[in-house]
N, C-alpha and C positions, 0 to 999 in steps of 0.2 A: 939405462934401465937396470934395475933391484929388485928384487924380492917380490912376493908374490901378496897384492891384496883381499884380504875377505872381507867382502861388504858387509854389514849385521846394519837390519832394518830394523824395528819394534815388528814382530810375525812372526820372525823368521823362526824356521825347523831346526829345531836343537842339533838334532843328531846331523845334519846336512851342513850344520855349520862347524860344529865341535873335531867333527871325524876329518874334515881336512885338515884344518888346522892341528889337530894332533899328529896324524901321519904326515902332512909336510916336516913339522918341526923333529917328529924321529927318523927324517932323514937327509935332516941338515940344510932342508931348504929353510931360506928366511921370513917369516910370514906373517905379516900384519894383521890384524884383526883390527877395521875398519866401520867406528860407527857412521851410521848414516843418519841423522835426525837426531842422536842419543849418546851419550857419553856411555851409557850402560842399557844395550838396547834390549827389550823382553821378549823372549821367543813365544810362538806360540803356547806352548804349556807353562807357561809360566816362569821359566827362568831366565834370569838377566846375568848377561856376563859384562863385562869391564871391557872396554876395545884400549887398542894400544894407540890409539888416535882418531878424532874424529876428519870425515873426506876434506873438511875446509883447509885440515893441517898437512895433506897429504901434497908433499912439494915436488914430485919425483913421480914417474911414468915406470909404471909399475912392470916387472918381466910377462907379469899375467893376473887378472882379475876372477875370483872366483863369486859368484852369485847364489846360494842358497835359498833355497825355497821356501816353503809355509806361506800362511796367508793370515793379516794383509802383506807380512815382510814383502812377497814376490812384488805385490802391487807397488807398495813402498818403497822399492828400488827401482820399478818401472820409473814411478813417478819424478826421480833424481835426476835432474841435468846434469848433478853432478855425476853421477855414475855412470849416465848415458854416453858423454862428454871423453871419460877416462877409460872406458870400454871401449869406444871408438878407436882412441888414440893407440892404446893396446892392442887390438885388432889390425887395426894400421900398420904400425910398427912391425908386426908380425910376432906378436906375443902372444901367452896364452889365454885365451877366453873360456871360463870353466862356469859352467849352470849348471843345476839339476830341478827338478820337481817342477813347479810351476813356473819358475824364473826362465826358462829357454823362449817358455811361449809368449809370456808376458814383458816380462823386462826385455830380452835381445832381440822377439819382435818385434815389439815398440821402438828400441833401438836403431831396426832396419839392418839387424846383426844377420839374418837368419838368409837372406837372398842367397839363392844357388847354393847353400847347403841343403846337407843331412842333419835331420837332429830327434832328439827322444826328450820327453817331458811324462811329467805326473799323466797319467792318462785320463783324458777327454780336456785338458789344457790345449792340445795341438787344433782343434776350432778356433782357440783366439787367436792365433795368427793366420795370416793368409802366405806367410814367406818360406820359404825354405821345403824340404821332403820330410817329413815325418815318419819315421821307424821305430818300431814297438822294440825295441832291441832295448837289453840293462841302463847299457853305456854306448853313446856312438862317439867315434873321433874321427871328427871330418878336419883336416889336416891341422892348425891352430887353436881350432874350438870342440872341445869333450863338453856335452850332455848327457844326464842323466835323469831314472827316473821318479825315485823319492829316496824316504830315508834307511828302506832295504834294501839301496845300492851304493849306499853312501861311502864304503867299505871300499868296492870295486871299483867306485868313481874318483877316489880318493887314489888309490894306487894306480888308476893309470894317469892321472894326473902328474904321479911319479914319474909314471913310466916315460912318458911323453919329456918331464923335465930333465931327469936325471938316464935312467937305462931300465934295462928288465933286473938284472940282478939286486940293485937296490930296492925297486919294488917288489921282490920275490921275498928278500930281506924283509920288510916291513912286515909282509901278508904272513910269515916264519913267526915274526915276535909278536902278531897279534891275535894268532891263530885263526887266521881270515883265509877263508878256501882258494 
């Protein structure tokens, strides 16, 4: 296992997607930016980034997949056997599984990721699944899997994502150089 996958659907939330991957890569974690449907997928408002490879070329069982939200992206990544598929396997393995906004309820319900956890989602998302406990909390981290709950936590959801891969002092470091509370 390597480096950490970010799925990018056509929906998906700029800032949910953008904010990981820039604070993984400021601290030396390796990080794909993983289209799903799209060579250059379009976020909700309107902008499209470049991914570093589409999932068909992705040959390698990732340390940890991360899911961003927006709509349709969340739906859109639900709807991926292949996502669901390499979540699984990552999950399994004992890797990191990272969602935020509507992706927790959607996508890793769907998935059947959520059973016997805790998790947090965009709020009024947590009806669409029937799996897991639902906590209004920022960010929860139920032992391999961090949840968050849009793109005003993306910041916090992003450093402990750190926190969780690397230590506290390196996420302390990041939250320092980005002037993140």
């Amino acid at each position: 296992m390597a480096g950490i996958a970010v799925f990018l659907a056509d929906g998906f939330e700029e800032v949910e997607a953008v904010t990981p991957v820039d604070f993984l890569r400021r601290a030396g974690i390796d990080t794909a930016i993983v289209g799903v449907g799209s060579t250059a997928p379009t976020g909700s408002r309107g902008i499209s980034i470049n991914v570093d490879m589409v999932i068909e070329e992705l040959d390698w069982i990732p340390a940890g997949v991360i899911l961003p939200g927006g709509m349709p992206g969340a739906e859109n990544l639900a709807r991926s056997e292949d996502v669901a598929r390499i979540s699984r396997e990552v999950m399994d393995s004992g890797g990191l599984v990272a969602s935020i906004c509507a992706s927790p309820a959607l996508a890793l319900g769907s998935f059947h990721l959520l059973e016997g956890r805790e998790f947090t989602c965009y709020p009024g998302f947590e009806g669409q699944t029937s799996e897991g406990s639902f906590l209004p909390q920022r960010v929860v981290v139920d032992g391999n899997m961090i949840t968050s709950r849009g793109p005003g936590t993306a910041a916090e959801f992003s450093l402990a994502i750190i926190r969780y891969l690397l230590d506290e002092e390196t996420a302390d470091e990041i939250a320092g150089a980005v002037l993140s509370v």
